[in-house]
C-alpha positions as CSV (number, residue, x, y, z in Angstrom):
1,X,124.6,52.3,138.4
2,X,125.8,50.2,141.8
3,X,125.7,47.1,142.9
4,X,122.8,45.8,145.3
5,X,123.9,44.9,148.7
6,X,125.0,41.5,149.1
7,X,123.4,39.4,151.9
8,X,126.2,37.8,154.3
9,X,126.1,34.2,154.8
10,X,127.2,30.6,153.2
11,X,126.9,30.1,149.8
12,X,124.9,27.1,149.6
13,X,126.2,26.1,145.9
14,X,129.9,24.7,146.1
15,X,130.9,26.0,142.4
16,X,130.1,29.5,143.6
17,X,131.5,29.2,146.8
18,X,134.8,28.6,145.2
19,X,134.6,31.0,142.7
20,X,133.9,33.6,145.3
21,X,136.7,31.9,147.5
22,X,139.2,33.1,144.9
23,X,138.2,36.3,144.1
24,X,138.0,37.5,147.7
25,X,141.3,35.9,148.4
26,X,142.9,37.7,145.9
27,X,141.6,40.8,146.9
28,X,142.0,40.3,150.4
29,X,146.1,39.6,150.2
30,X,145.8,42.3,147.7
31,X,144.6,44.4,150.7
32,X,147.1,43.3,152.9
33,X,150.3,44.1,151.1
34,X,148.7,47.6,150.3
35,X,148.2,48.0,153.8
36,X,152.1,47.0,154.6
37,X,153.4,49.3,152.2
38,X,151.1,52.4,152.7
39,X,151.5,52.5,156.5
40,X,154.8,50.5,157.1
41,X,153.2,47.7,159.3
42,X,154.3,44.4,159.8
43,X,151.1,42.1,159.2
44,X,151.0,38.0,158.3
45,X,147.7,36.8,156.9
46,X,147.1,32.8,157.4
47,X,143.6,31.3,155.5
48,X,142.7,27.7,155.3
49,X,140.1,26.8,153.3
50,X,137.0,24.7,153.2
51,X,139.0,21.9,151.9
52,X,141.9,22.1,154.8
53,X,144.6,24.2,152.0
54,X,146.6,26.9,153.8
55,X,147.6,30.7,152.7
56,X,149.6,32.9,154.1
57,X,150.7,36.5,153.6
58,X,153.5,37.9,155.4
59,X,155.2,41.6,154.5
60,X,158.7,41.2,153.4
61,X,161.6,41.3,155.4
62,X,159.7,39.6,158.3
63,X,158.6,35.9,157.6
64,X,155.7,34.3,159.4
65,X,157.6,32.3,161.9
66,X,159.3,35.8,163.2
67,X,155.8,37.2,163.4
68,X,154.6,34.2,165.1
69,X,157.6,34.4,168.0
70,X,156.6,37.8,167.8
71,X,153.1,37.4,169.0
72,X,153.6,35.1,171.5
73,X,156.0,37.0,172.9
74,X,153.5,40.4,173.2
75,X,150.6,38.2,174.2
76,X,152.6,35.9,176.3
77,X,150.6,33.0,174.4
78,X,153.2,30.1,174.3
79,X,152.8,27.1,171.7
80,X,154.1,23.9,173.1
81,X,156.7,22.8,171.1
82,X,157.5,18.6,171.3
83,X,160.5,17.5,169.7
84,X,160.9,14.3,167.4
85,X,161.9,11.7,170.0
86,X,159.3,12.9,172.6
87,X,156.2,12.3,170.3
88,X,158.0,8.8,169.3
89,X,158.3,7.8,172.9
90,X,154.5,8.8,173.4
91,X,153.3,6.7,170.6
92,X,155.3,4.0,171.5
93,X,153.4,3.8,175.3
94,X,150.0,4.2,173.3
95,X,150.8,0.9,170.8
96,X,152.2,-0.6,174.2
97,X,148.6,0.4,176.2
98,X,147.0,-0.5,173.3
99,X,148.3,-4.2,172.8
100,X,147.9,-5.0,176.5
101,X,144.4,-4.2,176.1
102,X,143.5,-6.2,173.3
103,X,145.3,-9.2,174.9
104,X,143.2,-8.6,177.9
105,X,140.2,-8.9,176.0
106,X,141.2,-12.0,174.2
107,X,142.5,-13.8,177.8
108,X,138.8,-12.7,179.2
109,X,136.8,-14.1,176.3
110,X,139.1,-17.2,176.9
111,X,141.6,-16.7,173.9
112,X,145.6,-17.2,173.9
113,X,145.5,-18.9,177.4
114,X,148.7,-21.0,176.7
115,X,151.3,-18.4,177.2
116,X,149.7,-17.4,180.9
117,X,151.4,-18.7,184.1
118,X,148.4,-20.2,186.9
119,X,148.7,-16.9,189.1
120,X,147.9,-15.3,185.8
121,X,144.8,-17.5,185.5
122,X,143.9,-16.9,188.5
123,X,143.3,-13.8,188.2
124,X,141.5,-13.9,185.5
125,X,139.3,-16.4,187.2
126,X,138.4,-14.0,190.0
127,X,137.8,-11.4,187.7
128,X,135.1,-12.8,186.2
129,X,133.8,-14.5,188.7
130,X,133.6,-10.8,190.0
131,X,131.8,-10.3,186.9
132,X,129.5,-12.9,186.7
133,X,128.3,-12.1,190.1
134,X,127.5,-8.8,189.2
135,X,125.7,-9.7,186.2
136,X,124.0,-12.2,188.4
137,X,123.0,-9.3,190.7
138,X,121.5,-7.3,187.8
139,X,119.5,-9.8,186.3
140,X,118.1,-10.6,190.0
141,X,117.1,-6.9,190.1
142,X,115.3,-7.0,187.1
143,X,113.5,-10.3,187.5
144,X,112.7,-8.9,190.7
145,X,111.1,-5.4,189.0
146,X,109.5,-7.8,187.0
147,X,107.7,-9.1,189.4
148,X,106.7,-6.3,191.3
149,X,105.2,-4.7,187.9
150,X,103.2,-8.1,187.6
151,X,101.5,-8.3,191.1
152,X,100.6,-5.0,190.9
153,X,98.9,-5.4,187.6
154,X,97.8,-8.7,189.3
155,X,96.5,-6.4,192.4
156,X,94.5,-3.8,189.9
157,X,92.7,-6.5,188.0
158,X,91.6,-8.0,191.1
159,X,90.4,-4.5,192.1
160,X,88.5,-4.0,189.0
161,X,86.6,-7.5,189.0
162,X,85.8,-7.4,192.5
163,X,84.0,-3.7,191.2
164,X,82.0,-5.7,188.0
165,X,81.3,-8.5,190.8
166,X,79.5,-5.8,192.8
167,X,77.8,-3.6,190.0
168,X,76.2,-7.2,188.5
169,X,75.0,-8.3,192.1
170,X,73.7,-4.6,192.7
171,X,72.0,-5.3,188.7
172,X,70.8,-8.4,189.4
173,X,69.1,-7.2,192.9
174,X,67.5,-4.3,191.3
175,X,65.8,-6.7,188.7
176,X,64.1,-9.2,191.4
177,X,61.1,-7.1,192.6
178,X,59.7,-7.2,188.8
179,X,60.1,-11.2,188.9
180,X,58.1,-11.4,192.3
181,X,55.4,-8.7,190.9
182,X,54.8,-10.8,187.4
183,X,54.4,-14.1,189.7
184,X,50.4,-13.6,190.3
185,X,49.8,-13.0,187.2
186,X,50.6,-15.9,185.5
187,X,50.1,-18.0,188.6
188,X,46.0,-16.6,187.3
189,X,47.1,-17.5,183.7
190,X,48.6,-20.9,185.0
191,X,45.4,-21.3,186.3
192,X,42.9,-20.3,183.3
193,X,45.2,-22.3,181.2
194,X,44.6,-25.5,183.5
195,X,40.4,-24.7,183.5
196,X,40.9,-24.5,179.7
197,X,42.5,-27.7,179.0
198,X,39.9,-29.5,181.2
199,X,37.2,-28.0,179.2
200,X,38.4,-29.1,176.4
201,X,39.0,-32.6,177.6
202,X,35.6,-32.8,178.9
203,X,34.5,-32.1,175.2
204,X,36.4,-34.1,173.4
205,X,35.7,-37.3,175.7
206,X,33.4,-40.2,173.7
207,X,30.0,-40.2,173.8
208,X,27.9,-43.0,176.4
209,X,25.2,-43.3,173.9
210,X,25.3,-42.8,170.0
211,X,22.7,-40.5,168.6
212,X,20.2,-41.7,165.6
213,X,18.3,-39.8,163.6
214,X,14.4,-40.5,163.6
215,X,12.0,-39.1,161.2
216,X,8.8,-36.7,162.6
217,X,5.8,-39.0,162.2
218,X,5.0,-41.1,164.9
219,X,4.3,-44.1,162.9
220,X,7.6,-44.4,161.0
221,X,9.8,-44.0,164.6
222,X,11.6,-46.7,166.2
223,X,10.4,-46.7,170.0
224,X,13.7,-48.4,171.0
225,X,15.5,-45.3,170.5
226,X,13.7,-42.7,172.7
227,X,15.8,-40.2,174.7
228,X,18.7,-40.4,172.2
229,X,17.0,-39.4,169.1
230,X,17.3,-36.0,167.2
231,X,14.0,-35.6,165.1
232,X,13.9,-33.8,162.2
């Protein structure tokens, strides 16, 4: 029975990734020196791993550094080559860049000023003044942004309450005929309520003369009371 095809791509677990590293890696220089003895080829096989180790395979009598010069010379593909004293002198002007720059930044945040001569400072002086003046310049356009933002905000509130002026005087004209309609009718209630109280007063004033009670037969009335008695 055969194997099931294998998907191609990463595998996600590091414990098989390595296992399956090895094996292949095996078989693959297995491959290759098959391949250089079977058809007499010169072949040179360079792997680096995931973890930056280097293998190489190269067919016996040539080494990789022949195969190598031979490549470049059929592909015309030329390595630079720099020799010891030319990558020291390099390094050398990096750390020498590298130091002026850092004493720069200490003389402009106004560090190790004693060892500078007054042209030296003077320099310095202008250069941030140059500085200074452009932050200056920066900040002005801001503030000025700033303020343009605000008077228009400024210009659109404006706008708007002049609108809810207008839609309340608009309101407030639409409600006035119903105020001048309702004014007869209680002008006539006003006027009811004025008879009313009158009435009422009129009423409720005191008596001139007191009322007496006098009895029916003419013999038992008193005749200085006539015209203000109430017989029973």
């Amino acid at each position: 029975m055969g194997r099931g095809k294998i998907e191609i791509k990463r595998i996600e677990n590091s414990t098989n990734r390595q296992v399956t590293f090895s094996k292949r890696r095996g078989g693959l220089l297995k491959k290759a020196s098959e391949l250089a003895v079977l058809c007499d080829v010169q072949l040179g096989l360079i792997i680096f791993s995931s973890s930056g180790k280097m293998f190489e395979y190269s067919n016996p009598p040539s080494s990789m550094r022949q195969l190598i010069d031979r490549y470049q010379q059929m592909s015309g593909n030329r390595i630079q080559e720099y020799d010891n004293q030319q990558i020291y002198c390099e390094v050398t002007r990096l750390k020498h860049e590298y130091g002026n720059l850092q004493a720069s930044m200490r003389h402009f945040t106004g560090e190790d000023l004693d060892t500078l001569s007054l042209n030296d400072l003077h320099q310095i002086e202008e250069q941030l003044e140059i500085s200074v003046s452009r932050v200056r310049d920066r900040k002005n356009q801001l503030l000025h942004q700033q303020m343009e933002n605000l008077r228009r905000k400024r210009h659109i509130l404006e706008d708007q309450n002049s609108h809810l002026c207008r839609l309340l005087a608009e309101h407030q004209a639409a409600m006035e005929p119903k105020v001048v309609c309702d004014q007869p009718m209680l002008e006539h209630f006003g006027a009811f309520y004025q008879d009313e109280q009158a009435r009422n007063m009129l009423q409720l004033s005191p008596q001139l003369h007191a009322f007496r009670l006098q009895p029916t037969q003419p013999n038992l009335q008193d005749a200085t009371l006539q015209g203000h008695v109430l017989q029973l």
